[in-house]
VOPAGU-2260 file (C-alpha; in pm, 1 decimal, decimal comma):
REM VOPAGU-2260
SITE   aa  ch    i         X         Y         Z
SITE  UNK   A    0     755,4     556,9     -99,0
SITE  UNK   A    1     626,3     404,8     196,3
SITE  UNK   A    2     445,6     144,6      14,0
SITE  UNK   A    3     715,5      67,4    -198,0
SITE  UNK   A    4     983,8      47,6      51,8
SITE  UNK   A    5     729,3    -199,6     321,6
SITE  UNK   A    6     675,6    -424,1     -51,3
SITE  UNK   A    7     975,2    -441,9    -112,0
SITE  UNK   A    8    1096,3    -588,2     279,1
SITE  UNK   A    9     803,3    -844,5     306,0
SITE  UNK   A   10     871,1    -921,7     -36,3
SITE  UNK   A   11    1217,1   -1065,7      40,6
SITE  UNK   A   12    1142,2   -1202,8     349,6
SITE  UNK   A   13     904,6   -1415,1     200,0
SITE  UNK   A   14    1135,5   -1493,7    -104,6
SITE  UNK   A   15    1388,9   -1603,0      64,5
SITE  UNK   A   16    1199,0   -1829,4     345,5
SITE  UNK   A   17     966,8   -1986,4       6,6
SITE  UNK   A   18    1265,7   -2019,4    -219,4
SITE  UNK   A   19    1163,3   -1946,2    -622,3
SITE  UNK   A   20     891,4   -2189,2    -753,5
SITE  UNK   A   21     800,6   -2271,5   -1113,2
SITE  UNK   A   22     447,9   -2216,5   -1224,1
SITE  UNK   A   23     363,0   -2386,3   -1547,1
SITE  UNK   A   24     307,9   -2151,2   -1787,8
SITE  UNK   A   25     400,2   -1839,9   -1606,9
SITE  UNK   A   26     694,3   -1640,2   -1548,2
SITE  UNK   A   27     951,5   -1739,5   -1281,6
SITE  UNK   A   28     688,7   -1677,4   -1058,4
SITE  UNK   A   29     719,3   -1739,7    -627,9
SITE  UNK   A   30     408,2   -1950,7    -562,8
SITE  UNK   A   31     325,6   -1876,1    -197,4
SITE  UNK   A   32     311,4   -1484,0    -297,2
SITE  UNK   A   33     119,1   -1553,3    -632,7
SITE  UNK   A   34    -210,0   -1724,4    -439,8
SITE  UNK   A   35    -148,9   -1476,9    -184,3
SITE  UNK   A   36    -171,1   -1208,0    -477,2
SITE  UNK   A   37    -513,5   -1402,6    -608,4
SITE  UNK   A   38    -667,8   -1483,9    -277,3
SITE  UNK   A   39    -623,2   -1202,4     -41,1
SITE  UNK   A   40    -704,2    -876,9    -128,7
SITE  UNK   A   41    -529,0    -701,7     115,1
SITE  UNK   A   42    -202,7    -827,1      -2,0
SITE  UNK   A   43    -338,4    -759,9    -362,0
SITE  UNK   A   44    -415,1    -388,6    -301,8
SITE  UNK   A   45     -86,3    -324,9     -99,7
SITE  UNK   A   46     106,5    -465,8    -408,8
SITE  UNK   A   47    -116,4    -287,7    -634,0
SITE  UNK   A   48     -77,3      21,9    -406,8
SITE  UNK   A   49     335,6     -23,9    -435,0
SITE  UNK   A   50     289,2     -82,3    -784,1
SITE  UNK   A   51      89,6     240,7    -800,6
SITE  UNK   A   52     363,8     470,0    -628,7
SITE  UNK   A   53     665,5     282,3    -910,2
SITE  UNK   A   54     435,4     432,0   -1132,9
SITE  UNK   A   55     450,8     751,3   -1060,1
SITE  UNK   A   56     813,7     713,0    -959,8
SITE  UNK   A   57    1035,9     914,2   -1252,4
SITE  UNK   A   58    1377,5     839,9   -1168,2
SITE  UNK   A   59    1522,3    1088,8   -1402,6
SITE  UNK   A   60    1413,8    1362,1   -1140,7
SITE  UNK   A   61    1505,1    1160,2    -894,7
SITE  UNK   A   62    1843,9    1182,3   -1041,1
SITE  UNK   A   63    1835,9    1582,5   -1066,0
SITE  UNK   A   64    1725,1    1529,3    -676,3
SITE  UNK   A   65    2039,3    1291,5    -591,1
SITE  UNK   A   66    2277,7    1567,6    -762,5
SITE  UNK   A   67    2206,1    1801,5    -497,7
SITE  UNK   A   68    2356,0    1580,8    -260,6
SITE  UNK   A   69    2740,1    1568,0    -245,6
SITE  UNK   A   70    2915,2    1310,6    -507,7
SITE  UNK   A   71    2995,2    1066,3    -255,5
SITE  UNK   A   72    2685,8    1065,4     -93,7
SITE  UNK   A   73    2488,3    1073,5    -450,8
SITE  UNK   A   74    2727,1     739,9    -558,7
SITE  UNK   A   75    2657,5     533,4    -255,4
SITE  UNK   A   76    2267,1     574,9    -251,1
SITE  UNK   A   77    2156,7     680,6    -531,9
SITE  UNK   A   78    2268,8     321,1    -717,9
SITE  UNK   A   79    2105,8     147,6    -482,3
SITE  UNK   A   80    1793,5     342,9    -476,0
SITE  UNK   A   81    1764,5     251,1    -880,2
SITE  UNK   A   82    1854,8     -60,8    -832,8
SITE  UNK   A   83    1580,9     -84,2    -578,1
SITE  UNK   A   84    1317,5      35,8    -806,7
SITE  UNK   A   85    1442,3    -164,6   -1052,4
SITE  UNK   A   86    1395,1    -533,5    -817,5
SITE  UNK   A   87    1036,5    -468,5    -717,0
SITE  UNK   A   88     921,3    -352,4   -1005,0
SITE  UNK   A   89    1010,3    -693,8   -1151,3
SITE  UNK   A   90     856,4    -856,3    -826,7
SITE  UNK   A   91     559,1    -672,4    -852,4
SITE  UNK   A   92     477,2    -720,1   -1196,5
SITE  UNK   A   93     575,4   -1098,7   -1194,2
SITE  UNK   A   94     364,2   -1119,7    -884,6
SITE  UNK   A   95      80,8    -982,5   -1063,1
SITE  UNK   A   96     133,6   -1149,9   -1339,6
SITE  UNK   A   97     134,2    -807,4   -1552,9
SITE  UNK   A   98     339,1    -631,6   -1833,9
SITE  UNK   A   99     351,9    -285,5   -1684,3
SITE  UNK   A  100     355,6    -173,8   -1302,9
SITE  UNK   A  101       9,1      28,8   -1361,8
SITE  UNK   A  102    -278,7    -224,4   -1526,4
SITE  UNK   A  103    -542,8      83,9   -1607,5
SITE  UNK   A  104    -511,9     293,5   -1957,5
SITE  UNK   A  105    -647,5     583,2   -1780,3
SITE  UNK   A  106    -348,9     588,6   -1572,4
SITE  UNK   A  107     -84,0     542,7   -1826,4
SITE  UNK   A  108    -277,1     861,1   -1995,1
SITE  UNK   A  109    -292,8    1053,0   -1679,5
SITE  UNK   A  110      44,9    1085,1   -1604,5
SITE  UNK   A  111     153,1    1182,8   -1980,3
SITE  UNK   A  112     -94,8    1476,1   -1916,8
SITE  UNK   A  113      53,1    1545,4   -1551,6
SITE  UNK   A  114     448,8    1520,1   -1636,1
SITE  UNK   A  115     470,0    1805,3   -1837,4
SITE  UNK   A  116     310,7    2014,7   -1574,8
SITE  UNK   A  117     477,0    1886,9   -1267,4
SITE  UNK   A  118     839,0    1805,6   -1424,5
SITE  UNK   A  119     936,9    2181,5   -1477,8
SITE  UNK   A  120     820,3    2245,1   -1081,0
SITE  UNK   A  121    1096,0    1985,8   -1000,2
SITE  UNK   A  122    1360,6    2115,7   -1217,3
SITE  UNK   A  123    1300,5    2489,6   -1040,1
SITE  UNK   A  124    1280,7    2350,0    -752,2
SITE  UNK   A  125    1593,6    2133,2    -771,6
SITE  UNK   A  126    1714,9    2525,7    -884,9
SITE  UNK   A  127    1612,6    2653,5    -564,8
SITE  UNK   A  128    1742,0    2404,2    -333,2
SITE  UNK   A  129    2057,1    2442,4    -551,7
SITE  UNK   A  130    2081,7    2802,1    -375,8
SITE  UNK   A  131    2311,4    2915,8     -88,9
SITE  UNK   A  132    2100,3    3209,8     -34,5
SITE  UNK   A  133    1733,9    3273,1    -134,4
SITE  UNK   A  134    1551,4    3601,0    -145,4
SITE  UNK   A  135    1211,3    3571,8      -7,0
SITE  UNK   A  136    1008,0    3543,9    -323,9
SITE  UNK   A  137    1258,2    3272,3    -417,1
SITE  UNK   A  138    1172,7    3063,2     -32,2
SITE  UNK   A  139     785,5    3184,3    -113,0
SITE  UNK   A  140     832,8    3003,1    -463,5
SITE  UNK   A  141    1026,7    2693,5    -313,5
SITE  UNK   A  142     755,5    2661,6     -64,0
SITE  UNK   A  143     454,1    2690,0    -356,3
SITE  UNK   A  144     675,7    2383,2    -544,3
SITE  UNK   A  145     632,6    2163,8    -279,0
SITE  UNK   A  146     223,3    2224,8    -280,4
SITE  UNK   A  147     258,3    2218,0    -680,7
SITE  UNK   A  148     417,1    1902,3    -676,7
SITE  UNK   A  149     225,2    1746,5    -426,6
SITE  UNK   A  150    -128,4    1847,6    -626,0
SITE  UNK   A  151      20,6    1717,6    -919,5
SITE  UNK   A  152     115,8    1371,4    -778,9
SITE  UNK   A  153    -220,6    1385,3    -589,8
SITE  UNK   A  154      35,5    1262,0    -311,8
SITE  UNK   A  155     256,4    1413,4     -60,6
SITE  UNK   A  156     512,0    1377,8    -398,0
């Protein structure tokens, strides 16, 4: 999230100082970020590292997440949270000149084997934050989602 959200500011700042720049044969692509995308690898691997975290990023239980919240809450952020994902995902892969956010098979296949392990530890645990009043096997099992989920992201989730 970090990543994403630090991306996503210098992204615009830079955007809007450059102004969009046509690169023959490319996508609508802004030029001053695309050599600093094939020239510096730091700002390579932060992008790739943003790109890396959209990946993961599964904003249909983000959605179960945002219903906790109360309805006007939910429809004030929760648009603009999508809508965020949504804008540097295109940056990042028309920056990186790339299809899809994540560039490696292996990762594409890793996270169709980790969904349908970590998914269902959302969904109870969007259950258990649901609840007024927990018993203490029910705060015990809360407490093992968040460890579950984080294992399973190989993040803090």
């Amino acid at each position: 999230m970090f990543s994403w959200t630090q991306s996503r500011c210098i992204l615009r700042l830079v955007r809007r100082r450059r102004g969009d720049r046509r690169v023959p044969g490319r996508r609508r692509v802004h030029g001053h970020l695309q050599e600093m995308y094939d020239e510096w690898p730091f700002f390579r691997t932060t992008l790739d590292n943003a790109a890396l975290s959209l990946s993961r990023t599964e904003l249909e239980i983000a959605e179960q997440y945002a219903d906790l919240a109360e309805p006007d809450l939910r429809e004030r952020f929760f648009p603009r949270v999508t809508d965020e994902y949504e804008r540097a995902t295109e940056l990042i892969t028309e920056i990186g000149q790339r299809e899809d956010l994540h560039t490696r098979d292996w990762l594409g296949e890793n996270l169709a084997r980790r969904n349908p392990y970590v998914d269902p530890l959302n969904m109870l645990q969007v259950y258990l934050l649901q609840q007024t009043h927990r018993t203490d096997i029910e705060e015990r099992t809360l407490r093992l989602t968040v460890k579950g989920i984080a294992a399973g992201m190989k993040n803090t989730g």
